[in-house]
SEKOL-318518 format. One record per residue (C-alpha): z, x, y; residue number from 1; chain. Coordinates in nm, 3 decimals. Layout:
! residues N
PT        w        u        v  resi  chain
PT        Z        X        Y   NUM      A
...
***
This chain:
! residues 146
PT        w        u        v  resi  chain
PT   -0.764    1.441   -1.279     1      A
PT   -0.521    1.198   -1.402     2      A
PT   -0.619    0.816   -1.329     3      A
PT   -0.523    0.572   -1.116     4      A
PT   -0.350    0.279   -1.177     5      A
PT   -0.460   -0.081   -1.117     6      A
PT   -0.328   -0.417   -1.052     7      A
PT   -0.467   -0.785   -0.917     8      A
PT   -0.267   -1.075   -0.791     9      A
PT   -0.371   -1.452   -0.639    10      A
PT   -0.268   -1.478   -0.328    11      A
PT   -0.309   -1.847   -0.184    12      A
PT   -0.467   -1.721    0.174    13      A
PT   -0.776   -1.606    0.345    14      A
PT   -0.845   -1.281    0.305    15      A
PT   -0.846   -1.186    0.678    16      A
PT   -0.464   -1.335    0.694    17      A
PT   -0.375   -1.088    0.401    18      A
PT   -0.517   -0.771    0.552    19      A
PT   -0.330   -0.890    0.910    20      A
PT   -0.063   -0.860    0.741    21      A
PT   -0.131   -0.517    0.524    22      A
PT   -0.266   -0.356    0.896    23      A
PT    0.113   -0.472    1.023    24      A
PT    0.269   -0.149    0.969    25      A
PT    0.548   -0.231    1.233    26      A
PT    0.642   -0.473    1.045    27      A
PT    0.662   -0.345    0.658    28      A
PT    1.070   -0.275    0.703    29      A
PT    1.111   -0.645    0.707    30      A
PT    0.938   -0.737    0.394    31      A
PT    0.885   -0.448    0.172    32      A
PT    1.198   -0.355    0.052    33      A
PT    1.202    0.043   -0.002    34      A
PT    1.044    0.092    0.328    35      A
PT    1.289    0.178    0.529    36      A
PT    1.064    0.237    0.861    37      A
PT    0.724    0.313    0.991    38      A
PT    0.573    0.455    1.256    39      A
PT    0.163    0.468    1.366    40      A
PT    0.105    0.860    1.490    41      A
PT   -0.310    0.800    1.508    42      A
PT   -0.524    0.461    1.603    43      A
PT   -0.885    0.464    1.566    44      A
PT   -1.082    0.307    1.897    45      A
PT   -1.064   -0.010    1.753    46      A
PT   -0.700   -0.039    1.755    47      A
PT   -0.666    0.006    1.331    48      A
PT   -0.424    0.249    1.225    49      A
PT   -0.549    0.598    1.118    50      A
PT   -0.263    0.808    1.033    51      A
PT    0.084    0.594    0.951    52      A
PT    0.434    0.759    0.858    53      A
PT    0.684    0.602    0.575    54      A
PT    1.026    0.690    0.524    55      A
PT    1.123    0.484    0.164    56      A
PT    1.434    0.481    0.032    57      A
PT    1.417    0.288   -0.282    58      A
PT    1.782    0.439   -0.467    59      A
PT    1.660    0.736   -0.642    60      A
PT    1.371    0.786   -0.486    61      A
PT    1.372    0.862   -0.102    62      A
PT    1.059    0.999    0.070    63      A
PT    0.889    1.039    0.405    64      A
PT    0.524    1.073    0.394    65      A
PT    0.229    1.011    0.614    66      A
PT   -0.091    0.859    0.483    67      A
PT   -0.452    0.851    0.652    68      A
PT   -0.622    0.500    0.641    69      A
PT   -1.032    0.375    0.572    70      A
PT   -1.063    0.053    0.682    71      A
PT   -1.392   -0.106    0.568    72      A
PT   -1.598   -0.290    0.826    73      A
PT   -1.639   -0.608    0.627    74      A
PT   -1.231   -0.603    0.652    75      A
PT   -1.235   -0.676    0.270    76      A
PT   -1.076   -0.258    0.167    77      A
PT   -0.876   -0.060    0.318    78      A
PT   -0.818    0.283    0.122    79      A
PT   -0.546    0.607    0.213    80      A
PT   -0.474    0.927    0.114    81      A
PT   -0.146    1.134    0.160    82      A
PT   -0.144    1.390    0.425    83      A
PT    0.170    1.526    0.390    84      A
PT    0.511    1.431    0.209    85      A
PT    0.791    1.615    0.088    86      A
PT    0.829    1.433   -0.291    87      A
PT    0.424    1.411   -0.299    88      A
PT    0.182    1.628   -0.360    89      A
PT   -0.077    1.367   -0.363    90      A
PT   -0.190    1.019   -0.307    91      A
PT   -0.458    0.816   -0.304    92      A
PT   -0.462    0.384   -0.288    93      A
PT   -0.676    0.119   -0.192    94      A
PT   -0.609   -0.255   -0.128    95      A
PT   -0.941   -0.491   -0.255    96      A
PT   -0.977   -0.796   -0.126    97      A
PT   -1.164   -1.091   -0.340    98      A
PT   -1.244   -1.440   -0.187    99      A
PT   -1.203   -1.707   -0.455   100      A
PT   -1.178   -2.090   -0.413   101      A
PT   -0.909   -2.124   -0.171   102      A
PT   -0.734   -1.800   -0.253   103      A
PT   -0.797   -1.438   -0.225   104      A
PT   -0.734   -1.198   -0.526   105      A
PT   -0.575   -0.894   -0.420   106      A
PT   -0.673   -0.566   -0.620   107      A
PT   -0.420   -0.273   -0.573   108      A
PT   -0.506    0.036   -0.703   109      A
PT   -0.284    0.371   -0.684   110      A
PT   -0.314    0.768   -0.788   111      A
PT    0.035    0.955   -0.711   112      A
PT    0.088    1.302   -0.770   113      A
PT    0.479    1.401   -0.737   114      A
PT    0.594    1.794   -0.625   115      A
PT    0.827    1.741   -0.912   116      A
PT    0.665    1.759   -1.271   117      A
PT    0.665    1.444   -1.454   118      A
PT    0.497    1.274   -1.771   119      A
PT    0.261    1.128   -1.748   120      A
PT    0.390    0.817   -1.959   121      A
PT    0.677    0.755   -1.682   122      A
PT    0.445    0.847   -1.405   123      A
PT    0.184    0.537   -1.497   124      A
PT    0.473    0.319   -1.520   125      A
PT    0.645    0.424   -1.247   126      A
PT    0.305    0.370   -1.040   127      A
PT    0.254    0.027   -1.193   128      A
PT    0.611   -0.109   -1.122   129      A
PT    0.573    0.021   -0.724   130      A
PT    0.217   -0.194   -0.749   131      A
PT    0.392   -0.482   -0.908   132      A
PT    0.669   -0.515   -0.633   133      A
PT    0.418   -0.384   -0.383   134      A
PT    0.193   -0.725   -0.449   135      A
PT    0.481   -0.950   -0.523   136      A
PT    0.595   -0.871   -0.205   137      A
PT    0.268   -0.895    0.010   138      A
PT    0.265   -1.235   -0.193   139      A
PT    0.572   -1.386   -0.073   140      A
PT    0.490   -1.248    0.312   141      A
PT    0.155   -1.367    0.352   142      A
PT    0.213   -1.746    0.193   143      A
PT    0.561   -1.772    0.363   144      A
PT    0.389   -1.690    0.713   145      A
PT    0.211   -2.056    0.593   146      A
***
């Protein structure tokens, strides 16, 4: 099995603001740019999303996908896995959350597995450069929100 790929950034916030604002699926269209909407289909009794649907569209790449959540009591992880989608096979991610002094660092990992055959190579970079926006962004949402 191929492995995933990995990727930390600082963010200057509580960890418990940070995953408010990764559990905020409604509102992903307004700061992650590919995503063009999202929709909840399953919440667990708590209220946390189980099952979440994406439609991207980021140029080339356009995909609708849903993806089942773990959310880890100590609200530092949550993990998912692909359930269905049409340009994936396969996907598996998990956000880590790190308390450090007066910041948090963020830990995104990522495994994708595409219905169309790729190399590996492009694959890995293609992963790391959707986990590079995919921080920057969470980044710029969570220390804007102040």
């Amino acid at each position: 099995m191929a492995e995933e790929s990995t990727q930390s950034i600082v963010i200057h916030a509580p960890p418990e603001k940070i995953m408010a604002v990764i559990a905020d699926f409604a509102a992903y269209p307004e700061w992650a740019k590919a995503v063009r909407s999202t929709e909840v289909l399953v919440t667990k009794p708590d209220g946390q999303a189980e099952q979440v649907r994406f439609v991207l569209d980021a140029g080339v790449v356009k995909d609708e996908y849903v993806l089942s959540y773990d959310w880890a009591p100590d609200g530092l992880v949550v993990r998912w896995e692909l359930v269905k989608g049409q340009m994936q096979k396969g996907q598996r991610g998990s956000y880590t959350l790190r308390p450090t002094d007066g910041a948090t660092e963020v830990t995104y990992s990522l495994w994708v597995d595409l219905a169309i055959p790729i190399i590996g190579l492009f694959r890995r970079k293609a992963e790391k450069m959707i986990m590079d926006t995919a921080l920057k962004e969470l980044k710029r949402r969570v220390e804007r929100a102040g």
